[in-house]
C-alpha positions in Angstrom: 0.0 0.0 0.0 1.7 3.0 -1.4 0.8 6.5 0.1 -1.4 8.4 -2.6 0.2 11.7 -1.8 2.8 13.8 -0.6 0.6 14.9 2.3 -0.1 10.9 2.9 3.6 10.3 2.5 4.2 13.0 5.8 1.8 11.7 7.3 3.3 8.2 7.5 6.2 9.0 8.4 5.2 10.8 11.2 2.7 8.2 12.6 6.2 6.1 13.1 8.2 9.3 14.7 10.3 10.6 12.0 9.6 14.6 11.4 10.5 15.2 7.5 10.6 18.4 5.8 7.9 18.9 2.3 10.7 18.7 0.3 12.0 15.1 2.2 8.2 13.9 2.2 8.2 14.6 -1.7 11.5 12.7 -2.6 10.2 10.0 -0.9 6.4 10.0 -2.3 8.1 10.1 -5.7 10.3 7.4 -4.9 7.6 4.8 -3.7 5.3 6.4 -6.5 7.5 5.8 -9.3 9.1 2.6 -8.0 12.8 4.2 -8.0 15.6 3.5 -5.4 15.8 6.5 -3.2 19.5 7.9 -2.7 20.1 9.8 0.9 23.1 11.9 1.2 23.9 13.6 4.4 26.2 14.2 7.4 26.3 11.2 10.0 23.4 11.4 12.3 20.7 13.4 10.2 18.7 10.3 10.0 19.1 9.2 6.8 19.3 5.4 7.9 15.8 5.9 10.0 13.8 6.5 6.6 14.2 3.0 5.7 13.3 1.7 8.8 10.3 4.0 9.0 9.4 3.1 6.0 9.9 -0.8 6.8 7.4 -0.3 10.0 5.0 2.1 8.3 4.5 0.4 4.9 4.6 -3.5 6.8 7.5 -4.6 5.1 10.1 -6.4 6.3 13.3 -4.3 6.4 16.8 -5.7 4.6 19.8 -3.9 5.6 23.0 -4.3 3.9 25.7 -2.6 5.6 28.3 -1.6 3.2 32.5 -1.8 4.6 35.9 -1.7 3.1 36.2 -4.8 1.1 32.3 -6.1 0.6 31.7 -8.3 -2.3 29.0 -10.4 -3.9 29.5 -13.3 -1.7 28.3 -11.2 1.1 25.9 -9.0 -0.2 24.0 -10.8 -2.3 24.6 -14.4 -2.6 27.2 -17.3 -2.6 26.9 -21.4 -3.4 26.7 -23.7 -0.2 29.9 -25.3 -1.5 29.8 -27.9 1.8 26.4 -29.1 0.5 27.0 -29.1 -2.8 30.4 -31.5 -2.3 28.6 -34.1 0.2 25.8 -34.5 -2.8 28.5 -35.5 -5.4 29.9 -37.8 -3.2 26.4 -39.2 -2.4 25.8 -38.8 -6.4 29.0 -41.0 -6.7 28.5 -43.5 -4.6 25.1 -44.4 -5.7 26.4 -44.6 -9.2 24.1 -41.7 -10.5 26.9 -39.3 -11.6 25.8 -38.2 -15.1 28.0 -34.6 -15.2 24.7 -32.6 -16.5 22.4 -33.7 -14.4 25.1 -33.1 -11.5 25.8 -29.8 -12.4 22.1 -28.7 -12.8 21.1 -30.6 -9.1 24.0 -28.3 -7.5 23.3 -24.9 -9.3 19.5 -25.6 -7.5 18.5 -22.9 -5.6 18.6 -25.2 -2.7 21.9 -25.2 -2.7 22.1 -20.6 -2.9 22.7 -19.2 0.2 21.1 -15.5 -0.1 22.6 -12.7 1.4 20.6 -9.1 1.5 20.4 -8.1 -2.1 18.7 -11.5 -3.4 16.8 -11.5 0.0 15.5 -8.3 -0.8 14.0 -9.3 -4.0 13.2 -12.8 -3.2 10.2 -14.0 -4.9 9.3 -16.8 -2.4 9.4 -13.8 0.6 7.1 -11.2 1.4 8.5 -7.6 0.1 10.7 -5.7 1.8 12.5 -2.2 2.2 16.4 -2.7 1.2 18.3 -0.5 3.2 22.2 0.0 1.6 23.5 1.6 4.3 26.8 3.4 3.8 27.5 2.8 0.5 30.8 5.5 -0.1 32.1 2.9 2.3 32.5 0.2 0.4 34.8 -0.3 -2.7 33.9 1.6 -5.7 33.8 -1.7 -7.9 31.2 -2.9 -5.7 28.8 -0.3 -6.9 28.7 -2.2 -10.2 27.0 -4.8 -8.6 24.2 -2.9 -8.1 23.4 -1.8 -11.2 21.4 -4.6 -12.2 19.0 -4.3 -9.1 18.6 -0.8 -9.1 17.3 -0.5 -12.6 15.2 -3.9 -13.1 15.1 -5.1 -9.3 16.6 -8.6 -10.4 19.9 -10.4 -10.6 21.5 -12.9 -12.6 23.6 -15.4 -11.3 25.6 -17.1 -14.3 25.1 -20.8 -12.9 21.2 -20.2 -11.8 19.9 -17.6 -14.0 17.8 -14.6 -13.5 16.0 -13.9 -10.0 13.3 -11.3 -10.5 11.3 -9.5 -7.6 7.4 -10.3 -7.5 6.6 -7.3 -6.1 9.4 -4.6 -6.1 11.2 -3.4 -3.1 11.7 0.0 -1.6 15.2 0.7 -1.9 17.0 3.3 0.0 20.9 4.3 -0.4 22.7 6.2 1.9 25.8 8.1 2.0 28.2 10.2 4.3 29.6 11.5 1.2 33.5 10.2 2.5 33.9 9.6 -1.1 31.5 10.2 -4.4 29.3 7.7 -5.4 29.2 7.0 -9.4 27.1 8.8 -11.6 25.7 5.2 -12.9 24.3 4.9 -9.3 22.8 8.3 -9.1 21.0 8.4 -12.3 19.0 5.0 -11.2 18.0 6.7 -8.1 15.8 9.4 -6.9 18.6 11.9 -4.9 18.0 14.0 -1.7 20.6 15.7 0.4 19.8 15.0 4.4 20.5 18.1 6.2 20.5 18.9 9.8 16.8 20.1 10.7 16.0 23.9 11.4 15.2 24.7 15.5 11.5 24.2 15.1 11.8 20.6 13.6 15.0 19.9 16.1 12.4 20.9 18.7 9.5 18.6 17.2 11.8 15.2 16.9 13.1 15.9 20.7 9.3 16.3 22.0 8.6 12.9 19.9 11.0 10.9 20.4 12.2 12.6 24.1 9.0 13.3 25.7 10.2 13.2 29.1 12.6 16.3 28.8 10.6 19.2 30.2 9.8 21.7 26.8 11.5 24.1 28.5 15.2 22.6 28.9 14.5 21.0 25.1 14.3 24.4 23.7 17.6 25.2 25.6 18.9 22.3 24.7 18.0 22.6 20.6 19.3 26.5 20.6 22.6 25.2 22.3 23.2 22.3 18.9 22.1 25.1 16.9 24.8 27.4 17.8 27.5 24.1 18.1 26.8 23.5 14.7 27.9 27.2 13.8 31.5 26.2 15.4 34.6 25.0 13.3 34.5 21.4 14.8 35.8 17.6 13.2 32.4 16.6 13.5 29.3 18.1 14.6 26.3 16.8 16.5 23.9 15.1 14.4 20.4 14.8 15.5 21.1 11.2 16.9 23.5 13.1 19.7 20.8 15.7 20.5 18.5 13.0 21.5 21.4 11.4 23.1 22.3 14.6 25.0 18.7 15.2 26.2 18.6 11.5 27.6 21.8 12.3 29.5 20.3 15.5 31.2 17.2 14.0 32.1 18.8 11.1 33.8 21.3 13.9 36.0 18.5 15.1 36.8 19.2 19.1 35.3 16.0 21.1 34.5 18.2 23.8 33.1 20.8 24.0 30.7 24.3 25.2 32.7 27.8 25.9 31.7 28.6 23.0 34.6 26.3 20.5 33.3 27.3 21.0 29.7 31.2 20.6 30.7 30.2 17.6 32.4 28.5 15.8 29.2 30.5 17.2 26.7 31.3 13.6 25.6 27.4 12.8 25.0 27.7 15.4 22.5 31.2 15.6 20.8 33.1 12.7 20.0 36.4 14.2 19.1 38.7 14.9 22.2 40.2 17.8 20.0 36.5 19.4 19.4 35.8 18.7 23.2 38.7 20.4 24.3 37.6 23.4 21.8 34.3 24.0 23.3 35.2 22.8 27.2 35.2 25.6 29.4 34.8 29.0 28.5 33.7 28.5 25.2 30.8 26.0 26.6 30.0 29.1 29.0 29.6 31.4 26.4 27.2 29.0 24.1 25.3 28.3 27.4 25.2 32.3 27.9 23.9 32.8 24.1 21.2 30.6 24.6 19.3 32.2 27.9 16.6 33.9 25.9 16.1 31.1 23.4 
């Protein structure tokens, strides 16, 4: 059941916490609408990898993550032969006298014999549909990408001993990037593109009363204008929205009803996770944030 509208689109997503923007809501209408992959580009942390799972929970799909790494290949994304298997039936083929080379072959290139990994799960036939998450893909080797060619544009791969796999029903396929390294222009023009931001103060403010409830409105307004102004500073890495939510956690369980220099110095590390940026903002700096943000 694909959502009829942009405004339907919102609306789902938000039923399953995620607070998206109009133009985020659109991408993704358009994506599930048109039956293209959707590509998410973004710092760490803006909640790129959540779309997919919202999307899993609020569309009833079952969700498929790949996550991508240095050195990936087909075996473990998508599938590999069960060579164990396969050897003990050509020694049971052998020693009932029933080894015929063709029919051997075509019993061990069964599909009994495929082990699938997430990109074949994902399209499955025999398996309900599902949401394929490629998480992280400028993390993987830039030959890999090739490999996904052939699912991106037709949802369906080939497997030279087997044949062709095809989806029954297509999945929802969602790509993400921290953009450590460019993805290929082959992947990009299969996909539906949209660049993950960090949220404004008002829709900071939103996801923290959703998914932080707890954390008096009050102290989460003090707490959004403090990111707000973090993310201004020359820092390794700023917050994402994953470390606001982390932040706000940590206060609530301190017990602090208000946002002071103290408190931030003390949970620095909830926030930053470079010593050099912690060092940068420990102390005075903190203070004068903390100061910045009375009246917010």
């Amino acid at each position: 059941m694909i959502p009829p509208s942009v405004a339907a689109t919102a609306a789902l997503l938000e039923a399953q916490g995620y607070v998206a923007d109009a133009a985020l809501a659109t991408t993704v209408h358009l994506a599930l609408a048109m039956r293209r992959p959707l590509f998410l580009e973004g710092e760490p942390g803006t909640g790129k990898t959540e779309i997919a799972k919202v999307l899993a929970a609020g569309l009833g799909r079952r969700l498929v993550r790949l996550q991508c790494y240095d050195g990936l290949d087909l075996a473990a994304a998508a599938y590999e032969w069960d060579h164990a298997r396969q050897l003990m039936a050509i020694r049971i083929a052998e020693a009932a006298g029933s080894a015929d080379r063709r029919t051997l072959a075509s019993d061990i290139y069964s599909r009994d014999f495929l082990l699938a990994r997430p990109l074949l799960s994902a399209i499955d036939p025999d398996l309900p549909p599902a949401v394929l998450l490629i998480d992280e893909l400028d993390r993987a080797d830039e030959p890999f990408e090739a490999f996904l060619l052939e699912l991106l544009a037709d949802f369906q791969l080939t497997i030279p001993e087997y044949g062709t796999i095809h989806a029954a029903v297509a999945p929802v396929v969602v790509l993400t990037s921290n953009r450590t390294r460019e993805v290929h222009d082959a992947i990009r023009r299969r996909c539906l593109y949209h660049w993950v931001d960090y949220p404004d103060a008002r829709r900071e403010r939103e996801i923290l009363a959703r998914k932080a409830p707890d954390v008096g409105a009050s102290l989460s307004a003090r707490i959004v204008a403090f990111v707000q102004r973090l993310r201004q500073e020359d820092l390794f890495k700023h917050p994402g929205v994953a470390e606001t939510l982390d932040w706000a956690s940590a206060l609530t369980h301190l017990d602090q009803s208000e946002l002071t220099a103290e408190s931030v110095d003390e949970t620095l590390g909830v926030l930053l996770k470079y010593q050099d940026d912690i060092a940068k903002i420990k102390g005075a700096e903190a203070a004068r944030l903390v100061s910045e943000t009375q009246g917010s």
